[in-house]
C-alpha positions in Angstrom: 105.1 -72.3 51.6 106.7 -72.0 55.4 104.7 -73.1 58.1 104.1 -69.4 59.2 102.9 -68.4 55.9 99.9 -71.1 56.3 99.5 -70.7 59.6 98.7 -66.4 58.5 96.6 -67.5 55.8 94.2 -70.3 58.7 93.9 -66.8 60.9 92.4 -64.8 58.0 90.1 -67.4 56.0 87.1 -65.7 54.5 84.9 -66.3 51.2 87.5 -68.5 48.5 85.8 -67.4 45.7 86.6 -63.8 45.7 89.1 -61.6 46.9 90.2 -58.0 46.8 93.1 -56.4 45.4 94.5 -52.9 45.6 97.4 -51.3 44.0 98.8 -48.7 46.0 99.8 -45.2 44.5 101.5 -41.6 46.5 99.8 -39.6 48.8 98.1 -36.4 47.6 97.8 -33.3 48.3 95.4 -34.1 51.5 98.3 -36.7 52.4 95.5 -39.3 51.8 97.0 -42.0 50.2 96.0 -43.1 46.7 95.0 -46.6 45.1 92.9 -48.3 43.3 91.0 -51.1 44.4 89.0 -53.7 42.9 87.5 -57.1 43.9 88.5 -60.8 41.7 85.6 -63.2 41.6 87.6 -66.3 41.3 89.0 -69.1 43.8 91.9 -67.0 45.8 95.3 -69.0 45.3 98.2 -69.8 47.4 100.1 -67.5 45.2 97.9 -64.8 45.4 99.3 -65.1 49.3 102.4 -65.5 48.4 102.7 -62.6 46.3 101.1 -60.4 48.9 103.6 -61.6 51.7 106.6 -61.2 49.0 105.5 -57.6 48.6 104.3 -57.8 45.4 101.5 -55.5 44.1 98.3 -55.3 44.5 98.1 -56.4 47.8 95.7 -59.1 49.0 92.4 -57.9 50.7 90.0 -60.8 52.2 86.1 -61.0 52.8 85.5 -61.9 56.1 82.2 -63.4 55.7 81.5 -66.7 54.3 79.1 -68.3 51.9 77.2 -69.7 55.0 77.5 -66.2 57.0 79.5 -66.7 59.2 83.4 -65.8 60.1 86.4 -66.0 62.3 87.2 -62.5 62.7 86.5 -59.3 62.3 87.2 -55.5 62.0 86.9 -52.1 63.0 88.4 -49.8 60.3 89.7 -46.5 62.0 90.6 -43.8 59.1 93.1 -41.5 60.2 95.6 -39.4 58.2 97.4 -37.4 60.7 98.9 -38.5 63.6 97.0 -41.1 64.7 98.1 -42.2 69.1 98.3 -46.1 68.2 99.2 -46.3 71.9 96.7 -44.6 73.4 94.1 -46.9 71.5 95.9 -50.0 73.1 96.3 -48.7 76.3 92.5 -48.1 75.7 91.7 -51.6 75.1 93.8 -52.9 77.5 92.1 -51.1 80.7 88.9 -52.5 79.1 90.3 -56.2 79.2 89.4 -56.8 75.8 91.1 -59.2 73.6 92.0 -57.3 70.2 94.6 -56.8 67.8 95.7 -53.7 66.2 97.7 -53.2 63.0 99.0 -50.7 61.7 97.1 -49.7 58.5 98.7 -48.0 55.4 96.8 -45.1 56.0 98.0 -44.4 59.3 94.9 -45.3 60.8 94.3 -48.8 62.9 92.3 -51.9 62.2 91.7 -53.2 65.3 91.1 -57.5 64.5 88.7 -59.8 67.0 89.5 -63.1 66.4 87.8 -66.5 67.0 88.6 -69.8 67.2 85.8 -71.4 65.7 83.1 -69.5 63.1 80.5 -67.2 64.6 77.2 -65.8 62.7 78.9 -62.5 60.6 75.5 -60.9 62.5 77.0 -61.6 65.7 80.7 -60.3 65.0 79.3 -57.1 63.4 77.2 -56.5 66.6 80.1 -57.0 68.8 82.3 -55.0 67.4 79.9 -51.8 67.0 79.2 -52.4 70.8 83.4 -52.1 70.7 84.0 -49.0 68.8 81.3 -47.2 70.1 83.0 -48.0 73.6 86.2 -47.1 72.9 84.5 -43.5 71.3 85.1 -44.6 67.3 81.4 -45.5 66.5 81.6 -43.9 62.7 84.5 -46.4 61.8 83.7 -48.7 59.2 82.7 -52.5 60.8 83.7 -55.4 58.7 82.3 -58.1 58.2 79.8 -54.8 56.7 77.3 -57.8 55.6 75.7 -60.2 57.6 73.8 -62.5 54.9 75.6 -62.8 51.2 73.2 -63.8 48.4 74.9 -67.1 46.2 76.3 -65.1 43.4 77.1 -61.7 45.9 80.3 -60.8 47.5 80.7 -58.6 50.6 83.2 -55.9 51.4 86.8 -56.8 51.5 89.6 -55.4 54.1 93.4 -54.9 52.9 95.6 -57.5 54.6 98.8 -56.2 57.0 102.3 -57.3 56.0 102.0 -56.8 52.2 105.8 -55.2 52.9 108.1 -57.6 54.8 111.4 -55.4 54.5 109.6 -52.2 55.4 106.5 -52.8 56.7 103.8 -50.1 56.0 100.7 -52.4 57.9 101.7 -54.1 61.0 100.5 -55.0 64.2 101.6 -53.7 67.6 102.1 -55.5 70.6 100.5 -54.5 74.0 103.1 -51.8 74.5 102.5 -50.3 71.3 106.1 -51.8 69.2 105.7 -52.9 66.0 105.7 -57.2 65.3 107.3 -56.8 62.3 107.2 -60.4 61.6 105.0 -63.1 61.0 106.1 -65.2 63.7 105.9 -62.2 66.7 102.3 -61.2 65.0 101.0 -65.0 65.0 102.3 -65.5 69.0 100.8 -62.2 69.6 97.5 -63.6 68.0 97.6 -66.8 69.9 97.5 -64.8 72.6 94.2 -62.8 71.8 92.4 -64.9 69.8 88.9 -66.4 72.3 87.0 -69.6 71.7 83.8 -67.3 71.8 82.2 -63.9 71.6 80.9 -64.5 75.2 84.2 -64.0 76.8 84.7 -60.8 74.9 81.9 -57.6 77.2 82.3 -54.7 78.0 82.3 -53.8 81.6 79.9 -50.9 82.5 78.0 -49.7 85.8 75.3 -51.9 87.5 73.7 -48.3 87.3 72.5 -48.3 83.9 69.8 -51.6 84.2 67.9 -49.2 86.0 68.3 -45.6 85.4 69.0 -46.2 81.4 66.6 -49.2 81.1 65.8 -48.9 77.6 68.1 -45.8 76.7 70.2 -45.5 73.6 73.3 -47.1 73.5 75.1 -44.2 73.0 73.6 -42.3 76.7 74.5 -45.7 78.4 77.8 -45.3 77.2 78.2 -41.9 77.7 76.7 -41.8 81.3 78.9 -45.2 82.4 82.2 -43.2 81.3 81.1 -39.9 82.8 79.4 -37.0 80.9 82.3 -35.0 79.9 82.3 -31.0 80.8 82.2 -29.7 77.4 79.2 -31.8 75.8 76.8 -31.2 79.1 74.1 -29.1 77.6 74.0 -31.5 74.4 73.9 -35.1 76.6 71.6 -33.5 79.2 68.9 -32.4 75.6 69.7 -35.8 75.0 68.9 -37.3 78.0 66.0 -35.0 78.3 64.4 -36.6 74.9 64.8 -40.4 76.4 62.9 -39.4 79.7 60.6 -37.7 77.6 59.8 -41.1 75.9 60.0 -43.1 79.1 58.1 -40.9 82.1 54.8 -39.4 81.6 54.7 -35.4 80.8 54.1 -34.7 84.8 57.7 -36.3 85.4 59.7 -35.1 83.0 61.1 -31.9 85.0 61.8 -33.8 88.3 63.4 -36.9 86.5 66.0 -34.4 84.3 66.9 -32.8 87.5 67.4 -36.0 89.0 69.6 -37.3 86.2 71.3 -33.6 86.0 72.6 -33.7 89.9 73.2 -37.4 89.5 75.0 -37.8 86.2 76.3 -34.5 85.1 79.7 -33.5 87.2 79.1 -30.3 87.8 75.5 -30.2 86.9 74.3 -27.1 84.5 72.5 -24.8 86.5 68.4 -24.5 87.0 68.3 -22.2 84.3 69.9 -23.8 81.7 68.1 -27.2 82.8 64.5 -25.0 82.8 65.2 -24.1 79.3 66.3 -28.1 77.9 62.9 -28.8 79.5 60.8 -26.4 77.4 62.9 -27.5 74.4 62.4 -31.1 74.9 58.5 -30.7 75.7 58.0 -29.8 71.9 57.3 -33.6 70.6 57.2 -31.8 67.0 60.4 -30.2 66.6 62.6 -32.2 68.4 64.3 -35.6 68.8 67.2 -37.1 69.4 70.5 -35.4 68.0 72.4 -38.3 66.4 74.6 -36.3 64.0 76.6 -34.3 66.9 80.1 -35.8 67.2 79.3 -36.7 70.8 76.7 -39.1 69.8 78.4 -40.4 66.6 81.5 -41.4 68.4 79.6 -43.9 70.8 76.7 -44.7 67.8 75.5 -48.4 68.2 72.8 -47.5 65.4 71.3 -51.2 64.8 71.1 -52.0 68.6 69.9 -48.3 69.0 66.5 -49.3 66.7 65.9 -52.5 68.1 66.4 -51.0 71.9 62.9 -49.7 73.3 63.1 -45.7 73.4 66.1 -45.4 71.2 65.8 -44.3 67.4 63.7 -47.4 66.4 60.2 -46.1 65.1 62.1 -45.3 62.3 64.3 -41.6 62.2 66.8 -43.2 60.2 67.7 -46.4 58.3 70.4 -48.8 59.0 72.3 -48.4 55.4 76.1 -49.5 55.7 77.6 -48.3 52.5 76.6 -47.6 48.8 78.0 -48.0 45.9 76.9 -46.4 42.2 77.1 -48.1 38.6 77.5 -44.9 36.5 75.5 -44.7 33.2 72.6 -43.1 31.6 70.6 -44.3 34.1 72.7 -45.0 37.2 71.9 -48.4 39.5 72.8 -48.0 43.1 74.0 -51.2 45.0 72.6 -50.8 49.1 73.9 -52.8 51.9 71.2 -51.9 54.3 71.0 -54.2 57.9 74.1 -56.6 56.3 71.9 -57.4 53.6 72.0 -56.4 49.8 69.7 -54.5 47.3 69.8 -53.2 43.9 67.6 -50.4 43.4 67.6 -47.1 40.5 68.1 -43.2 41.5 64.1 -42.3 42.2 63.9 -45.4 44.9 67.0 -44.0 46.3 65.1 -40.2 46.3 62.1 -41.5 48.0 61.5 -43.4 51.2 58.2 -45.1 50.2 59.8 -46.4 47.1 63.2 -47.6 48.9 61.3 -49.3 51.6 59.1 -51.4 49.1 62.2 -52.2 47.4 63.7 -53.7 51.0 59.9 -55.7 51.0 60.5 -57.1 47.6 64.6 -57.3 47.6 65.5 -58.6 51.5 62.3 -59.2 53.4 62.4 -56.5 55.2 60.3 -53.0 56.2 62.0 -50.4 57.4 59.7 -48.0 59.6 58.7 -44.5 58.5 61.4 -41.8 58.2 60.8 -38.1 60.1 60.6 -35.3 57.7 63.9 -34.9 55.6 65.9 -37.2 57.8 65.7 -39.4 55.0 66.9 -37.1 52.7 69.9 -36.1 55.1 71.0 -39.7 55.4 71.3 -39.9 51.5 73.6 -37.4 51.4 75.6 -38.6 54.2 75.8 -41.6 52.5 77.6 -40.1 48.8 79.3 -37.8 51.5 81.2 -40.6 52.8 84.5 -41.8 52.1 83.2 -45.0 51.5 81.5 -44.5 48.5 82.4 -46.0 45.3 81.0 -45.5 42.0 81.6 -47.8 39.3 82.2 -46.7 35.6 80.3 -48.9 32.8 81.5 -49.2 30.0 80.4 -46.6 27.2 80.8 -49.3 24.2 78.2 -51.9 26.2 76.4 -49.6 27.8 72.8 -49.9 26.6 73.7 -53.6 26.9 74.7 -53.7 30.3 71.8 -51.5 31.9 69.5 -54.5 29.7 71.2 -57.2 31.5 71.1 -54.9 34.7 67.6 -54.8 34.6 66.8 -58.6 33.3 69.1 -59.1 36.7 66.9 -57.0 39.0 63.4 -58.2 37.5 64.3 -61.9 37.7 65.3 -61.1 41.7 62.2 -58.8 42.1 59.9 -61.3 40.8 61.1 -64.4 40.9 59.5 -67.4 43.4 57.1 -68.9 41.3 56.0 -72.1 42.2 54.3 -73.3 38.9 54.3 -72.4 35.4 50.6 -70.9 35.8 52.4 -68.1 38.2 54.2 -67.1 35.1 50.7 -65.7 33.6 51.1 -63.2 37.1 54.2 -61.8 35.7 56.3 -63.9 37.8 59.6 -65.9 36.9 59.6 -69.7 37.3 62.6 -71.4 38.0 63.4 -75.0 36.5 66.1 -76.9 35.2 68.6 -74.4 35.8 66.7 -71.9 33.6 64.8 -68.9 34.2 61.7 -68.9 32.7 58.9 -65.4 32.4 56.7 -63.5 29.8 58.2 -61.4 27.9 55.6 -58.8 28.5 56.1 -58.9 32.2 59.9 -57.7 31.2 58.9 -55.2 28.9 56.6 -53.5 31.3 59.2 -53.5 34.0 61.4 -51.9 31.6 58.9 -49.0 30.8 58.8 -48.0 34.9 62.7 -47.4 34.4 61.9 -45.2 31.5 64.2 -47.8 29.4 64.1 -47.5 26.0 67.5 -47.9 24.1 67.2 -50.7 22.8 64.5 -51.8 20.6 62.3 -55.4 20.6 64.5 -57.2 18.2 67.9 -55.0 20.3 66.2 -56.7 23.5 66.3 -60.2 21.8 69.5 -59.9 20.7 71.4 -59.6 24.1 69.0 -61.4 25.9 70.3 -64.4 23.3 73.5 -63.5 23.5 73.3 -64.9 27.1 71.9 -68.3 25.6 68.1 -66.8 26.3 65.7 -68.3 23.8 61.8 -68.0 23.1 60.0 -70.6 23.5 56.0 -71.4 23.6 54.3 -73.2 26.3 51.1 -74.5 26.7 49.4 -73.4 29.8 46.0 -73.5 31.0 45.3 -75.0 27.9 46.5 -71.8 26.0 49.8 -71.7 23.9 51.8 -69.0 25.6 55.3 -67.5 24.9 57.7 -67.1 27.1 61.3 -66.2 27.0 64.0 -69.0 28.9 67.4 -68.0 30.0 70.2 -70.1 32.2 70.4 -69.4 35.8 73.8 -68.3 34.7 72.9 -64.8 33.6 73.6 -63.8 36.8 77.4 -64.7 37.0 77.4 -62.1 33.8 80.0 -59.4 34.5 79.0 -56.1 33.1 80.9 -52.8 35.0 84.5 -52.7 35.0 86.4 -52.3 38.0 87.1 -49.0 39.3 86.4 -45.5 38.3 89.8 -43.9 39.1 92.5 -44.1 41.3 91.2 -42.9 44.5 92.3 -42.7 48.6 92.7 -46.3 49.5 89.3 -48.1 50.4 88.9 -51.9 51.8 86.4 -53.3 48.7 
């Protein structure tokens, strides 16, 4: 291997013990192109790099976070199918002084790399680069690393690698003048030359201004209102700065403060009239709230920062949900990265927001606040409606077999913690020796809340020993009790195949 070649592979370390791959296929009709994508959990090889830098298929797609969450770079993932101005973007990020790399990507689009010298918490990098893209007016692009904490046997979400093509080159990166570094040796000098020691050096300059006027705003109005409100999105920023002030000022202010921000902000400002009637609007606390879904918003969305930041969305109008993914069956399991972290929940939790959030309380320590009316419902769909979205196909022949082992998965995480063999008698799962240990009945009662019954007892017992599970009897409290045992290796079990179909290319 040349000394560029390990040099490439240093810049782009992530998690060694899996990896993505994607086979690329033609473009459709939409002139999306097609692949199929999939993700290896074993140790990534030097061949595996080699083949991808030879131009062999599939290409090579890393994880960016590690086993001990952090990383060394990151990405924002801009789709684009049509004509995408890769100069404008870099002459973008060049005004702004900030230190990124773009590359070409195979769909046309851009991922636009931050690199750093040493690791960095995969929160931190994820935070900094949604601060970036909303900046730079691309706040629905995908973020990667897209989870902040992996669980031991998880994997995160994996982004395709440039220069799979050496000869002819479909991903790429551009130097600061937009030409393509069609080399490993121009990309790595040009690298040298971004790459910071910290995420310190890398802000975003904006007005003085907004620690005062926008103290506690959304992200999105403090970006907005540092660039400039533009003409043709007045009436829709000044409703939306009208619902902030409404949040921040008492009722008495709230008509002298939007014409305050109107004549001070808004270039020209909308006329009395049209200000008189954003005020009446924005007086009705029951009907209204902030508009996140209009493009003018979504473009400069820092949705995470947004519910931590005093009067943005934060008493709960929407939930921080990342991507989702489906294992297709008779009873579907949904896979939820929600805040960087992972959950494993069934179709009702996903329906309903009481059940989802005591599934976050169980799953990944966390509450989310109350959801508005159907805003909860609204971001469901959003979510399937997204090009992101993956469903995964399990096999017919081990079906029944694989929602069993699905479900021993999800009740051992669910109830799992024990501290003694007497918590076991609480329907908990005790954990020693490197087995698994639980009453059977506990199981079988979780298993009648999914409604499972295709399997029968002695069906039950015979995949559950298939994975080495045994029953056993224990004495405790004095009783004789029985309990089922099972390695801690059940959960390394693979059960869904890979991919559903070839689809538009996706970076997992």
């Amino acid at each position: 291997m040349t000394e560029q070649r390990r040099r490439f592979i240093e810049i782009f370390t992530g998690l060694d013990r899996a990896y993505g791959q994607t086979e690329s296929r033609s473009k459709n009709e939409n002139g999306k192109l097609e692949a199929k994508s999939w993700i290896e959990k074993q140790q990534l090889t030097e061949q595996k790099w080699e083949d991808h830098l030879d131009g062999k298929e599939p290409s090579l797609g890393i994880i960016p976070i590690k086993d001990d969450n952090t990383c060394t770079w990151g990405a924002i993932d801009i789709d684009s199918y049509d004509g995408f101005d890769h100069k404008k973007l870099i002459k973008q990020i060049l005004e702004n002084k900030l230190p990124l790399v773009v590359c070409k990507s195979k769909s046309g689009g851009a991922h636009v790399f931050l690199f750093v010298k040493e690791s960095v918490k995969a929160v931190d990098m994820q935070m900094k680069l949604t601060e970036i893209a909303a900046w730079l007016g691309y706040g629905e692009s995908e973020i990667f690393p897209k989870q902040i904490e992996l669980n031991p046997k998880g994997t995160g979400n994996f982004l395709n690698l440039p220069y799979n093509h050496p000869e002819y080159p479909t991903r790429y990166a551009l130097d600061d003048e937009g030409n393509a570094l069609d080399n490993l040796d121009m990309f790595i000098t040009h690298y040298e030359s971004k790459v910071v020691s910290n995420l310190g050096m890398v802000a975003i300059k904006k007005k003085e201004r907004e620690n005062t006027d926008w103290k506690g705003a959304p992200p999105c109005l403090v970006t907005l209102a540092s660039r400039g409100f533009a003409q043709g999105s007045r009436n829709e920023c000044l409703f939306q700065v009208g619902i902030y002030l409404r949040q921040r000022f008492q009722d008495t202010e709230l008509e002298q403060k939007l014409d305050e921000y109107n004549l001070k902000y808004f270039h020209p400002p909308l006329p009395s009239k049209e200000v008189q009637t954003l005020i009446n609007q924005v007086s009705d606390r029951k009907n209204y709230f902030y508009r996140c879904k209009l493009p003018v918003f979504k473009d400069v969305c820092e949705e995470m920062k947004c519910k931590n930041t005093k009067f943005g969305i934060g008493k709960g109008t929407t939930s921080s949900i990342v991507s989702l993914k489906k294992f297709v069956s008779d009873d579907p399991m949904f896979e939820v990265t929600h805040n960087g972290k992972v959950l494993v929940i069934d179709g009702d939790t996903l329906a309903e927001f009481p059940r989802y959030r005591r599934a976050c309380v169980k799953q990944i320590n966390e509450s989310p606040q109350p959801i508005r009316g159907d805003a909860w419902a609204d971001k469901v769909q959003s979510l399937f409606d997204d090009p992101g979205f993956e469903e995964v196909i399990m096999p017919g022949e081990v079906s029944s077999n694989g929602q069993f082992l699905s479900y021993l998965q999800i009740f051992i995480e669910n109830n799992g913690g024990a501290k003694d063999r007497q918590d076991m008698l609480q329907g908990m799962v005790y954990e020693q020796e490197n087995n698994y240990m639980f009453k059977p009945q506990a199981f079988r009662d979780f298993l009648k809340t999914k409604r499972f019954n295709k399997l029968s007892d002695v069906g039950q017992f015979k995949v559950f020993s298939d994975f080495k599970g045994t029953a056993e009897k224990l004495r405790i409290n004095d009783k004789v009790t029985h309990i089922w045992k099972i390695p801690t290796t059940v959960n390394d079990a693979e059960y869904i195949v890979k991919s559903k179909d070839f689809k538009e290319e996706e970076p997992y």
